[in-house]
GUNUSE-132470 format. One record per atom (N, C-alpha, C): x, y, z. Coordinates in steps of 0.02 Angstrom, whole numbers, plus 50000, padded with zeros to 5 digits. Layout:
// GUNUSE-132470
XYZ/...
***
This chain:
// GUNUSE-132470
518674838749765/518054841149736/517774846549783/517454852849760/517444856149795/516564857049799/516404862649830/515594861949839/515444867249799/514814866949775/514414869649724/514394876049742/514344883949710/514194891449730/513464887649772/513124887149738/512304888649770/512224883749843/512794880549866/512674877549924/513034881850013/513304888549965/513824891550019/513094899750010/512514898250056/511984901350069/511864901150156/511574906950165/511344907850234/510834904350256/510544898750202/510094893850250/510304884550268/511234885350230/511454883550255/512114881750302/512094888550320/512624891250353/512924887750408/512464885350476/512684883450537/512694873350508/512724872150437/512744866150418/513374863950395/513634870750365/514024869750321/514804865350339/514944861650399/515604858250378/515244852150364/514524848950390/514244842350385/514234842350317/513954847050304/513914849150203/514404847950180/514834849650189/515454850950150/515634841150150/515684839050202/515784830050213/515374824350203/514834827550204/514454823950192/514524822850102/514474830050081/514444829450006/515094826249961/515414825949997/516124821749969/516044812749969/515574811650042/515624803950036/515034801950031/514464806650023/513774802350022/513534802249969/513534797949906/513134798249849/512514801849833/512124799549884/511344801749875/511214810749904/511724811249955/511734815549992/511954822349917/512534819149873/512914823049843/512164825449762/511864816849753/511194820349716/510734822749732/510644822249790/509924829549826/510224835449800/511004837849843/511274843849828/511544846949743/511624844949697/511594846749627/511224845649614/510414843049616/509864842549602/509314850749632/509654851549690/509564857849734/509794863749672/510614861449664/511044867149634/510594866949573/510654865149524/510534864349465/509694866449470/509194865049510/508614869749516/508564877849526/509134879249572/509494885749596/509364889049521/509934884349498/510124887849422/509684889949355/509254884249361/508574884749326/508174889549352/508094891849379/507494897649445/507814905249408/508584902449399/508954911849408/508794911849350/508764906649281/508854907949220/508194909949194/507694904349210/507094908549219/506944915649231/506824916849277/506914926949313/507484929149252/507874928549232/508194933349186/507574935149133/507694927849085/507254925649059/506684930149037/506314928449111/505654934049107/505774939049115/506254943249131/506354951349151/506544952049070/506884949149041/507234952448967/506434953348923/506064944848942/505624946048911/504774950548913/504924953548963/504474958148994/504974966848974/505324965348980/505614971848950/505434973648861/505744968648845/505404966948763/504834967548757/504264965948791/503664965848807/503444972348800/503784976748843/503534983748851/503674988048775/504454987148781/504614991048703/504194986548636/503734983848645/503374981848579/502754986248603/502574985148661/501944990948665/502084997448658/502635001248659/502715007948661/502825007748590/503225002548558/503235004948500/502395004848458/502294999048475/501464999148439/500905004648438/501075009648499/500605016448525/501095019848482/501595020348466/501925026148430/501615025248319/501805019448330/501325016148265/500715016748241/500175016648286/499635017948296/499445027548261/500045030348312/499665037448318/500005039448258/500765037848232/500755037148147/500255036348112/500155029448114/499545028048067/499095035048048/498555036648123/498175041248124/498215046448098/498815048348117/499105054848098/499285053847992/499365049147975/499555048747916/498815049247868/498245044347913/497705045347880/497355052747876/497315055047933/497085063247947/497375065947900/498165065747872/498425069347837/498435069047764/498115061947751/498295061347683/497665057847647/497115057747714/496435055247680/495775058647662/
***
């Protein structure tokens, strides 16, 4: 069994062979660390998450100001 991506990090670097043995024979030791990982993973999915949805965010406001000055422009022109 090998060790998780999110446990081969620089804050646990000078740990890493205890890590690596520990996580093979310590039960509890092995659910802190995928409890760790699997938060890791939740955090990154999140931040996507919000960046896609803040991007989306923006292109509804630009489109809505472009809508807007349609509108205006349609009433000026045709009212």
């Amino acid at each position: 069994m090998s060790l998780p991506d999110q446990l081969y990090n620089m804050k646990f670097a000078e740990y890493f062979e205890s890590i690596r043995k520990m996580y093979l024979i310590d039960e509890k030791f092995k659910v802190i660390c995928d409890n760790y990982c699997d938060n890791i993973v939740n955090g990154e999915n999140y931040r996507k998450k919000k960046e896609k949805n803040f991007l989306k965010e923006q292109e509804c406001e630009i489109l809505s100001k472009e809508l807007e000055e349609e509108i205006l422009f349609y009433i000026v022109r045709n009212g």
